[in-house]
N, C-alpha and C positions, 0 to 999 in steps of 0.2 A: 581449627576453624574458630575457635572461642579466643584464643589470640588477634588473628584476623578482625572479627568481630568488634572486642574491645577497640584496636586500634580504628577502625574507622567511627564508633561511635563517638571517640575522643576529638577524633579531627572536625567532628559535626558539633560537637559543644562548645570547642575554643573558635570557631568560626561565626559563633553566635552573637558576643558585643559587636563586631569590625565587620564590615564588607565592603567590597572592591570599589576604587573611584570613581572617577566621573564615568558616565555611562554611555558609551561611545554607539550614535547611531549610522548603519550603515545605509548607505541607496543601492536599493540590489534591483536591478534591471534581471527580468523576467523572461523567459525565452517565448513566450507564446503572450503575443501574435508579433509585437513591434517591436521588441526590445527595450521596452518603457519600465519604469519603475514601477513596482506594486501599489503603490497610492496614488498613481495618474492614469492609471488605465480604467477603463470603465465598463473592466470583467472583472469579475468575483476571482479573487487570486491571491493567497496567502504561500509565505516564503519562511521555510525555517531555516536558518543557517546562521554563520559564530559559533558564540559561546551557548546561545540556543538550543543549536543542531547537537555539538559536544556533550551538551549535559542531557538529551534527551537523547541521544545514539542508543540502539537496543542491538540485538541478534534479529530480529525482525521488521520490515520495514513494518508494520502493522503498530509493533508496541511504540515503536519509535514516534509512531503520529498518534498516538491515542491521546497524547493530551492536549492535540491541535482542534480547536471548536469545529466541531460538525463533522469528524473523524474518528474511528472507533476500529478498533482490530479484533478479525476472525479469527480464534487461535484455533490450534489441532493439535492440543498436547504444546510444548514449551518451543517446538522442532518449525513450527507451524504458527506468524501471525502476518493475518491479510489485510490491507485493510479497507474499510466497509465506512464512503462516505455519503452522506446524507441517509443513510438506512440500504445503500446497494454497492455488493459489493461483487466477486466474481468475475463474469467476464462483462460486466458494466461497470467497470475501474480498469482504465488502462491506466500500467506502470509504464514509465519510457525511461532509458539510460541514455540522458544525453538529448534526448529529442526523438528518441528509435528506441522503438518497442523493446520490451524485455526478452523475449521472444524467447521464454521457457514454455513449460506446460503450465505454469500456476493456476490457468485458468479453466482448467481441464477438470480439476478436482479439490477439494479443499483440503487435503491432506497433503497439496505440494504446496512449495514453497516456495517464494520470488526467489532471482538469485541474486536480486541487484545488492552491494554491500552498504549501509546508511554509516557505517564506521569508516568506510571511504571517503564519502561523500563533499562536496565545500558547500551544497545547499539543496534542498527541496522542497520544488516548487508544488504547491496543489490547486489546480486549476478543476473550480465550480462555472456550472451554469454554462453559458454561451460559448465559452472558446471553447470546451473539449469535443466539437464534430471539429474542427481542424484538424485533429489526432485521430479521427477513425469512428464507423459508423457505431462500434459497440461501447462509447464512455459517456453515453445518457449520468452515468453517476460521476464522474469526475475523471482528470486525469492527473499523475502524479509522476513527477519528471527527477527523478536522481539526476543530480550535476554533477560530474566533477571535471577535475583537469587529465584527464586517463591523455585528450591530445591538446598540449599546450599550441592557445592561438594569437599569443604575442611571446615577445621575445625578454627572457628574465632581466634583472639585473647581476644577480651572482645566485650562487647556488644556494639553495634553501631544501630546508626538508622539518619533517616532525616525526617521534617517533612517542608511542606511548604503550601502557601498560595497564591493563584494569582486571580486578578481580572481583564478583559478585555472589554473596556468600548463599543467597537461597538453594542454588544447584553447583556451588564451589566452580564457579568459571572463568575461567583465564583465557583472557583476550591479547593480544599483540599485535600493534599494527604501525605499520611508518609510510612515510610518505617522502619522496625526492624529486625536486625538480630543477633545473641548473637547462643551460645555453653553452653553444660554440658555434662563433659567428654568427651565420642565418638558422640555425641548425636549434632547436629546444626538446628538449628528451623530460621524459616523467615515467619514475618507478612507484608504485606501490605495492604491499603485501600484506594480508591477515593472517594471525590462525587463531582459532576460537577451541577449548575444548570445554566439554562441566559433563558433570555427573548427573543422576536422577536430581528433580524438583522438587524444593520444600514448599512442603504446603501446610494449611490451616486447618485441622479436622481431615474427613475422609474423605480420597479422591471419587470415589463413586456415591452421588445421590439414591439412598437405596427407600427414602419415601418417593421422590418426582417419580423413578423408576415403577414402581409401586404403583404410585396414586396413575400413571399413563397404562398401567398393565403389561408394561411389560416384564421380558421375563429376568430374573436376578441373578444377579454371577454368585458363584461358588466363595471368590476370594475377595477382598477389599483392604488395600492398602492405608494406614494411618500414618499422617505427617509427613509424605513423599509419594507420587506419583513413578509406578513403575514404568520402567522402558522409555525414560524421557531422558537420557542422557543423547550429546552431542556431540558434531567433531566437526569443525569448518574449514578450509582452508583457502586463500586466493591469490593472486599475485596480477601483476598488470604491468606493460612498458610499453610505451609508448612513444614519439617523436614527429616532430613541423619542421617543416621548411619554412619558413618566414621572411617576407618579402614586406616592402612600403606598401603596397596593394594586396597584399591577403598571406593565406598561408596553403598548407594542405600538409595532412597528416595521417597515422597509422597507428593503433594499438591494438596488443593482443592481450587476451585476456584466459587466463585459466581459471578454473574455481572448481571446488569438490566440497560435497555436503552431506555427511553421512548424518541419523538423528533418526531417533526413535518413535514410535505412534505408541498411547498410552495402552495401557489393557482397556477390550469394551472398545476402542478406536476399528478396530478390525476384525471383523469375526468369521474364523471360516470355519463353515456350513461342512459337514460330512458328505461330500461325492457321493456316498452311496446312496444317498438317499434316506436313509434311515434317521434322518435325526440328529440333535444333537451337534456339539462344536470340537474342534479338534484345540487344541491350548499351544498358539506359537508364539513368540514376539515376531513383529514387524518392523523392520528397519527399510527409512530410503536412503538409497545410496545414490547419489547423487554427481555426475563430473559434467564440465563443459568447458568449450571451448569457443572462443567469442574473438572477431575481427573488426575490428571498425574501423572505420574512414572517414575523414572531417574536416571542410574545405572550406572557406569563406576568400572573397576575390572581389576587388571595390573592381566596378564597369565606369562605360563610359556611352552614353546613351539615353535613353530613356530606363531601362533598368539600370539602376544606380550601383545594385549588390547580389551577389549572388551567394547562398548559404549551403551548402551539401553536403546530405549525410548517408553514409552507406555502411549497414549491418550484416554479418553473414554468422549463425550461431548453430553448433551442433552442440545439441540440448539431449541427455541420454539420462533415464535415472532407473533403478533396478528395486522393486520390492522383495526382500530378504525377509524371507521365515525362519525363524530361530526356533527349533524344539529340541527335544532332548536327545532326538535320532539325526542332528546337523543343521546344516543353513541349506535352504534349498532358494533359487529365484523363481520366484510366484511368477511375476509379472517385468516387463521390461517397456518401459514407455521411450519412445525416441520423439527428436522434434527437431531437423533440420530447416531452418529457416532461415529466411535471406529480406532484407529491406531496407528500400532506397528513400531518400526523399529530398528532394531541390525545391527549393524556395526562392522566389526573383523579388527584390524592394523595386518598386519604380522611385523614379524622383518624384519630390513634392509637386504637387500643382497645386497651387493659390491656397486653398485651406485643406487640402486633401492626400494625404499619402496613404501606402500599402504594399501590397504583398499577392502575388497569384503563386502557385504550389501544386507539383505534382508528388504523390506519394506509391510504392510499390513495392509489393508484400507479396511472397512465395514462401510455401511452409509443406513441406512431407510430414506427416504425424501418425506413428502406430504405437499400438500399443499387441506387446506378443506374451500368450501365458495364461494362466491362470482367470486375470480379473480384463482380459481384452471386452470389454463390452463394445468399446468402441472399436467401427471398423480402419484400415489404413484410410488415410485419405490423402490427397494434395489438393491445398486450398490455395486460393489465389484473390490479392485484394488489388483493384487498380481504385487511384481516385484523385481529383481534381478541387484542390478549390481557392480562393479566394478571400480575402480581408481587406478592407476600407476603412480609414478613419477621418475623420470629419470635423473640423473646431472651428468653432464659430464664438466667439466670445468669450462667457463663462461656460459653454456648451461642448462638448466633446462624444462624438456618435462613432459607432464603431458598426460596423455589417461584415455580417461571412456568411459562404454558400460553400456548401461540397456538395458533389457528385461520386458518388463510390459505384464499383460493383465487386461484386463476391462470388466467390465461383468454386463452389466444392463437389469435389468427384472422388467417388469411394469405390469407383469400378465397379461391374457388373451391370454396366450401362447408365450406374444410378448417377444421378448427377442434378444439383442444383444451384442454380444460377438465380442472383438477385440485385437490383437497382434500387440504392436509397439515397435519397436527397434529405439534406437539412439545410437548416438557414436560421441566420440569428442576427438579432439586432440591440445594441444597448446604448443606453445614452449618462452620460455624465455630468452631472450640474455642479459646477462650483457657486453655490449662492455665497459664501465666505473665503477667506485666503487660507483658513482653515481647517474646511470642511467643505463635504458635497453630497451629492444624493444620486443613487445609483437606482438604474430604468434595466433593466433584462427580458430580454423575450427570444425563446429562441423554440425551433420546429425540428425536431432528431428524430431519423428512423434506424431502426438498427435490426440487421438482419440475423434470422437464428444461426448456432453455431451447429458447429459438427453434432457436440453431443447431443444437443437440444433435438437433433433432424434423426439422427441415425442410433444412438445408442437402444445395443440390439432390437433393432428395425430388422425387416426379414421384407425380402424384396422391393426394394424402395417404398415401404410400407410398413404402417404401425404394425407391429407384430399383433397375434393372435394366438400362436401357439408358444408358451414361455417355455414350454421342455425344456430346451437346451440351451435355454438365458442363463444370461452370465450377473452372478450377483457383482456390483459394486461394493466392495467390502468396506470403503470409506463410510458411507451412508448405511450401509447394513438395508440394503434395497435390490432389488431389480427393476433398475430404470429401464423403461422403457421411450425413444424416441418417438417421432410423429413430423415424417418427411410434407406433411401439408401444412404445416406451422406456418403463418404470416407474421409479413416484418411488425415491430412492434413499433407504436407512434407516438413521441412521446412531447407534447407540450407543457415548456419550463415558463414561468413569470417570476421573476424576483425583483424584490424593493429593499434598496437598502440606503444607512444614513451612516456617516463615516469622517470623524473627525482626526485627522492623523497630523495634526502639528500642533505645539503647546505642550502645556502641564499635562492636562487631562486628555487623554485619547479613546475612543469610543469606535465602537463597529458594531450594527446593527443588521439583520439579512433576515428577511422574511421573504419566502418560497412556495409555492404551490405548481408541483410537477404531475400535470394529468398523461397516462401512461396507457396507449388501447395495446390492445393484445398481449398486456405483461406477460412474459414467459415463467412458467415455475415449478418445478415440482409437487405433484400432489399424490398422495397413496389411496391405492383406489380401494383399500381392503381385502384382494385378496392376497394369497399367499401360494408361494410354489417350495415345498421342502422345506416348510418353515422360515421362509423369506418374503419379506411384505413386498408386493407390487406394486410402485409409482411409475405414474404418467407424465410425462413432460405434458403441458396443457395449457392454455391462457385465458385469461378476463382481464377486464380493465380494471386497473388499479389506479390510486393517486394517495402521492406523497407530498404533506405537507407540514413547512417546520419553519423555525428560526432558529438565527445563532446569534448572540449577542456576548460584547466585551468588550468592558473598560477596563482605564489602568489611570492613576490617579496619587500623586503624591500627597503625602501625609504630615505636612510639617509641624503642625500643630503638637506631633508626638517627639518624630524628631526630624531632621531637615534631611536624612539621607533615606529616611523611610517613604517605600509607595506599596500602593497596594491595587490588587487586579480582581474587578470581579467578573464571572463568565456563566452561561447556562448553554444548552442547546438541547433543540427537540426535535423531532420526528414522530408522525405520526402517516402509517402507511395501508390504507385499507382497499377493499374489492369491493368498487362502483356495483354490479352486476352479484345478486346472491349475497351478498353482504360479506361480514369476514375480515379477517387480519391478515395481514401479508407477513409470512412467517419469518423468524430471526431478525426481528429491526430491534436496535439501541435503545433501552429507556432514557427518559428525561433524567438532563444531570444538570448541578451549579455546585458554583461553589467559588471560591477567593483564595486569591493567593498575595502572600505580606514578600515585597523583596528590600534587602537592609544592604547597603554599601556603603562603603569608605575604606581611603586607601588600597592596599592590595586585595582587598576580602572581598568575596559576594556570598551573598547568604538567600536562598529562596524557602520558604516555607508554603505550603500550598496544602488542601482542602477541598475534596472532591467527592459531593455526596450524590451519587445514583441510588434513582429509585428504584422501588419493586414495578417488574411488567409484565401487567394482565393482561398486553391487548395483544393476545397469540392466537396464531392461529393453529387450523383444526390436528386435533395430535402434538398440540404443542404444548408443554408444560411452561406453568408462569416460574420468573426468575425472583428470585429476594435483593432487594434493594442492600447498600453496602456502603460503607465511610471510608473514602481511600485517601488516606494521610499520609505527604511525600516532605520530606526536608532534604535540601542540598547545599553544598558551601563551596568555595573554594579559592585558591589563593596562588596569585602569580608573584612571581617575582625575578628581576634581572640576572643572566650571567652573564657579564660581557656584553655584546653583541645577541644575545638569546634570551629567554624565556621559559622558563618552569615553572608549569603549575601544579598543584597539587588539589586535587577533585575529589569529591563524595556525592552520592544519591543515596541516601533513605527510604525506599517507597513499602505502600502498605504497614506503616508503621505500627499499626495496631494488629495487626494480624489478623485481618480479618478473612473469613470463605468467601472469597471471589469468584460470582460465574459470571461469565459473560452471555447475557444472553443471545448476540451475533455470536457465538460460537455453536456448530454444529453437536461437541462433544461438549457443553457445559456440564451437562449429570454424572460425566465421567471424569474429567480432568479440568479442577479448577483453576483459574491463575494462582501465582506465588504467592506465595505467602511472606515474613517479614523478610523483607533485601536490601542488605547494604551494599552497593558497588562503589569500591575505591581505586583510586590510581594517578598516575604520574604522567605529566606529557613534556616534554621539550620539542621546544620548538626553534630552528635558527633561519 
């Protein structure tokens, strides 16, 4: 590893006078609402992809956007990062693959984990504010779209692919992945593949906080690991093929998809409680194992009519993953979560009319979900989402207006006659000012309801009703809880306003987004104090909440030092409290800034960057505050021609100080901090 090591330190110092030429920007057309480009629409929409996406690709979609303004990642151990925007994260972040939901469990529990791959990926989209009730009644917090080419919808020139190789020294991880795409006649095919393996996690000091511990009262483990986190090694694997028919007027296509995810929850992640009764904890590792199998379908077809285009997408995903207890007397399976789900959605463009075009959209969601074993809190259910809606846009001068309306209903049945059925509408309105040929000013208002979930309604509920007698409750051993549901939960209502100022052409580029999201009925978890068997009782329950923040960021070249140099400065905050009783809305992101210097010329690029989060008091009840932290990231890297192709060679640096990283959006911060000092290096060809 100290070989390893040196070498990528070496490639990050000689990358330090030179960095890459001219700096090529791309137009990347957005898939949500009109297929416009990110700085002409006039919704809150950022896009990572290139050499961006590449140098920011993780193991987890979470880390992978941590360093996108107004994004932050839930981790759960190394195995585990969600990610958590504006201060919400869970099941108020829909992921989509492609435009259609992820349609694993992720949302189920914090110790699962998306399956979508970001090492895949050609771009991802994160769509704030207004557009995401198009995407479904529960992404009050945002939604975030993985692209890729899984079904090519034009036809290649010749055959291309890439294939690369990285290795990442904090948990010694070796990644591999390639990509292939190529044409015959009307006919275009695409293969891709992963595997990921790493060991335990290097970390900075001790994984377990045994003051926070302490100072909350609770009770302290026996063992504590120094400079690595146990039971966090990993093992990933995926593959993908696909293929279009492609015509002058559209296409239609198919891909299959497999993926298996095996990975560890740290010690303290999982705690099981002695059955008998008596007390006390039994000592196992936890591993989820994880396999799926995923179809998709994807069609686009120019009309002739008044519908101009026709766009459809259709999902069908058996989602299985198996909690494994590792002791000394064998592997036993705890628990077995399954998630057979299926989701369609058609989209119609009309033609323009005078200053107005759009889009109307039906969307349809079918999902079988049990969970059998051990940690079943949740009962079986089959859920169903139908919904309708609508987008308009509007230009009138320097003026560009945009309006959406859904209609959803929700319809979950757990048998036993229980059964709950729910109607939510939202609506939204934004407007776009071009006062400059440079710049413009963004108007947001939009009105989401979003219906409770399974577990929200029913985790151990006892006849369609909040329980009473916890006897024979089942603890959640993610949370170290017995959650309790509450089947008379109301939809939660949540009114967004955002303002922002946004200058995206020139030298100097700027983006400014100020938000205030008032939220009745927030849905949350809260511990009511008592205890069954030495296990704390939480109540799903709600008050209003409001969330309010800004993200800002410039970027601004520096010639006065030298002409290839620019530099980027960034902050964003969130501050998220309860209207009603006062109070902190627990796990939200403290305030962070920070600059980052980028140097190019010729082949080289070189990023240095600087990211200071604060310490954050403003927790709620039973919640301990986190310690502020300086995360110092350096990257380089350098292409060059072979022939016809392309080879680069890449580094990332992060945490370079090695500092004790918690996260405070993470559920297990006292227990498993982030990495500590990591160098990832590697190789990509490209033809």
């Amino acid at each position: 590893m100290k070989t390893r090591s040196l070498w990528a330190v070496s490639l990050i110092v000689s990358s330090l006078p030179v960095w890459a030429g001219d700096k090529h920007i791309e137009e990347i057309v957005v898939s949500a609402p009109l297929g416009k480009a990110a700085s002409d629409t006039a919704l809150p929409i950022g896009v990572l992809n290139g050499e961006a996406l590449r140098q920011e690709a993780a193991a987890s979609l979470g880390e992978t956007l941590s360093n996108e303004i107004g994004v932050h990642s839930a981790s759960f151990g190394s195995g585990v990062g969600n990610p958590v925007i504006r201060g919400q994260g869970g099941n108020r972040v829909r992921v989509l693959q492609d435009g259609v939901g992820s349609l694993d469990a992720a949302d189920i529990s914090p110790d699962h984990s998306y399956t979508v791959e970001p090492l895949l990926a050609e771009r991802i989209e994160i769509i704030r504010g207004p557009a995401t009730l198009l995407y479904g009644n529960g992404a009050i917090g945002g939604v975030i779209n993985v692209v890729d080419n899984r079904i090519p919808d034009s036809l290649p020139d010749n055959i291309s692919g890439a294939v690369e190789v990285r290795h990442a020294t904090a948990n010694d991880q070796d990644s591999s992945v390639f990509r292939l795409d190529g044409g015959l006649g009307q006919f275009a095919w695409h293969l891709d593949g992963l595997y990921r393996e790493s060991n335990n996690l290097d970390i900075a000091g001790y994984a377990i906080d045994l003051a926070a511990l302490s100072a909350a009262g609770e009770e302290l483990p026996e063992e504590n690991t120094r400079g690595y986190i146990g039971n966090s090694d990993k093992r990933s694997d995926a593959w993908t093929a696909g293929g279009s028919w492609i015509t002058e007027r559209g296409f239609i296509g198919l891909s299959v998809n497999r993926a298996n995810n095996n990975y560890g929850l740290p010690p303290g992640a999982h705690e099981e409680h002695d059955a008998s009764g008596g007390g006390g904890h039994e000592e196992a590792d936890i591993r989820l194992d994880m396999e799926q199998e995923r179809i998709d379908l994807k069609a686009g077809y120019d009309l002739q009519g008044f519908f101009e285009s026709l766009d459809l997408r259709l999902s069908r995903n058996d989602y299985q993953h198996k909690e494994l207890e590792e002791s000394d007397e064998g592997v036993e399976v705890g628990t077995v979560f399954k998630n057979k789900a299926s989701e369609g959605r058609l989209v119609l463009r009309h033609k323009q009319m005078g200053q107005w075009q759009g889009a109307i959209g039906l969307q349809l969601g079918d999902r079988d979900f049990s969970a059998v074993g051990e940690e079943a809190f949740i009962p079986p259910a089959d859920i169903q989402n139908h919904a309708l809606f609508l987008v308009e846009e509007l230009s009138i001068n320097r003026w560009t207006y945009e309006f959406g309306l859904r209609g959803e209903q929700q319809r979950i049945d757990v048998g036993s006659n229980c059964e709950d059925e729910r109607n939510t509408f939202s609506a939204s309105a934004s407007a776009l000012w071009d006062f400059r040929d440079d710049s413009n000013a963004l108007f947001a208002l939009n009105r989401s309801e979003r219906a409770p979930t399974v577990e929200e309604l029913y985790s151990n509920s006892q006849n369609c009703a909040r329980a009473t007698n916890l006897s024979e409750a089942v603890e959640h051993a993610a949370t170290a809880r017995i959650e309790v549901g509450d089947p008379e939960l109301d939809k939660e209502l949540s009114h967004n306003l955002e303002i922002g100022l946004r200058k995206t052409l020139g030298a100097v580029t700027a983006e400014l987004s100020l938000y205030h999201n008032d939220i009745q009925n927030y849905t949350y978890l809260q511990d009511t104090g008592a205890e069954v068997d030495e296990v704390k009782v939480a109540n799903f329950q709600q008050r209003n909440a409001t969330f309010t923040g800004y993200e800002f960021q410039v970027g601004m070249p520096l010639p006065l030092i030298h002409k290839n140099l620019s530099a980027e400065f960034f902050s964003d905050y969130v501050r998220a409290r309860f209207t009603e009783g006062n109070g902190d809305v627990p796990r939200i992101p403290a305030q962070r800034f920070g600059t980052a210097l980028h140097y190019h010329a010729g082949n080289w690029s070189t990023h240095f960057r600087v990211t200071q989060v604060r310490e954050q008091n403003d927790t709620a009840d039973n919640e301990s505050s986190t310690d502020g932290y300086t995360l110092v990231e350096l990257a380089g890297d350098y292409h060059f021609s072979i022939g016809n192709s392309e080879m680069t060679l890449f580094v990332k640096a992060r945490n370079l100080l090695d500092e004790e990283v918690r996260s405070h959006t993470s559920l297990l911060k006292n227990f498993a901090p982030e990495a500590g000092r990591n160098i990832e290096s590697g190789v990509r060809f490209s033809f």
